[in-house]
C-alpha positions as CSV (number, residue, x, y, z in Angstrom):
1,X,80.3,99.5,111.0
2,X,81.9,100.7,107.7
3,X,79.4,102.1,105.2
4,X,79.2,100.2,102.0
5,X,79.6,103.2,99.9
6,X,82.5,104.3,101.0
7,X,84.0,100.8,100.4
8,X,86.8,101.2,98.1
9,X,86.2,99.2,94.7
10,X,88.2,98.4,91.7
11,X,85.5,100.2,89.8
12,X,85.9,103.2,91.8
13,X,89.6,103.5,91.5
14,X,88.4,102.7,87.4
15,X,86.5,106.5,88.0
16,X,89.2,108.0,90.1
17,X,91.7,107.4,87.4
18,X,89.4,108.2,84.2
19,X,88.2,111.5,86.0
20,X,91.9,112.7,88.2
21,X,94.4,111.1,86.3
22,X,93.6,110.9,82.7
23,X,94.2,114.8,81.6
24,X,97.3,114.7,83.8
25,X,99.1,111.5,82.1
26,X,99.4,109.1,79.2
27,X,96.4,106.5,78.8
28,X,99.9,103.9,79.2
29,X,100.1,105.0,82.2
30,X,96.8,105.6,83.6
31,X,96.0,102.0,82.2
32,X,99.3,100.9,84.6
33,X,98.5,102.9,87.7
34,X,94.7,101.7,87.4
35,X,96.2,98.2,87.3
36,X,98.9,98.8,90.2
37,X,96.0,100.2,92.5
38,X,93.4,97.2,91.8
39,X,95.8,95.0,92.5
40,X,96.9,96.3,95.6
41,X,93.7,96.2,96.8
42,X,92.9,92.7,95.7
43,X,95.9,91.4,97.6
44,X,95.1,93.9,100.8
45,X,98.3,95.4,100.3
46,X,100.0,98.4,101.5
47,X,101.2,101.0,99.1
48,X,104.8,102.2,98.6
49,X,105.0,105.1,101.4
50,X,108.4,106.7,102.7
51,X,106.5,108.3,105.9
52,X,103.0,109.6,105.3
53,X,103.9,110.1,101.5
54,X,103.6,107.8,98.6
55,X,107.2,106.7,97.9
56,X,107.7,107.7,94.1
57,X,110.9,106.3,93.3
58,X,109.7,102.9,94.4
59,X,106.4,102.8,92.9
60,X,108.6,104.1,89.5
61,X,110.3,101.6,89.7
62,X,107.7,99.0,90.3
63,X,105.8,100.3,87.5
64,X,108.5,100.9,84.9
65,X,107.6,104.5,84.8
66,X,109.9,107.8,85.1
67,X,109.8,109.0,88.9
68,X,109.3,112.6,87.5
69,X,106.3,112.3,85.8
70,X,105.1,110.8,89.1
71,X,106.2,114.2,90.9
72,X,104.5,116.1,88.5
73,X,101.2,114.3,89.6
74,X,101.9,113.5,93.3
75,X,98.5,116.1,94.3
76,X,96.1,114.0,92.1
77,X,98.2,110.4,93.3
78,X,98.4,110.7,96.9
79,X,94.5,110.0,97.5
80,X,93.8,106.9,95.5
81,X,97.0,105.6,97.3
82,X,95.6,107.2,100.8
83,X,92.5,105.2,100.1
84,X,94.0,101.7,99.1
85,X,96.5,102.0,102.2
86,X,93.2,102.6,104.4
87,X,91.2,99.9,102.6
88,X,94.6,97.4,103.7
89,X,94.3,98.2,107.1
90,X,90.6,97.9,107.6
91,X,89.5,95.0,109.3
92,X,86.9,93.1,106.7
93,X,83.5,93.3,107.7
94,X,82.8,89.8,109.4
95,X,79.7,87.6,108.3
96,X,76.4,88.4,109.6
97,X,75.2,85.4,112.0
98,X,71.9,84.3,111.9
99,X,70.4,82.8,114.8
100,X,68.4,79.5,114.0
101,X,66.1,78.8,116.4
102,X,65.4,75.4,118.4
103,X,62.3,73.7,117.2
């Protein structure tokens, strides 16, 4: 069983972004990346990958952003997209039962 505190959260991509991100890029587009990642792990999707990497051109492009200042960045990007493309394929953890006894 997956440990709860290594559950990916919106709130931890919120850190991921204010601490890796923010000296790296504009707050426009930490603001739009933090948005892009929270929303592909509300809808349990996969990230843009080419291979093992994070596709840049397409997530540009999705975003609105220049592919090049992606690049630039590609060290401090590829783990918060490693972590939302694990979090998609993770099964969710399934409902505890409890047993009700007979009377």
């Amino acid at each position: 069983m997956k440990s709860t505190c290594s559950t990916l959260t919106p709130r931890r991509i919120a850190d991921y972004c204010d601490l890796r991100l923010a000296p790296l890029l504009t707050p426009d587009e930490v603001s739009t990346l933090r948005e892009c990642l929270a929303d592909l792990l509300e809808r349990n999707e996969y990230p843009p990958y080419r291979g093992s990497s994070l596709d840049l051109k397409a997530l540009a492009d999705q975003l609105g952003m220049d592919a090049s200042r992606l690049a630039h960045v590609r060290s401090s990007l590829q783990p918060i997209f490693d972590a939302v493309a694990r979090a998609a394929v993770e099964p969710s953890p399934s409902p505890k039962h409890t047993r009700v006894s007979a009377p």
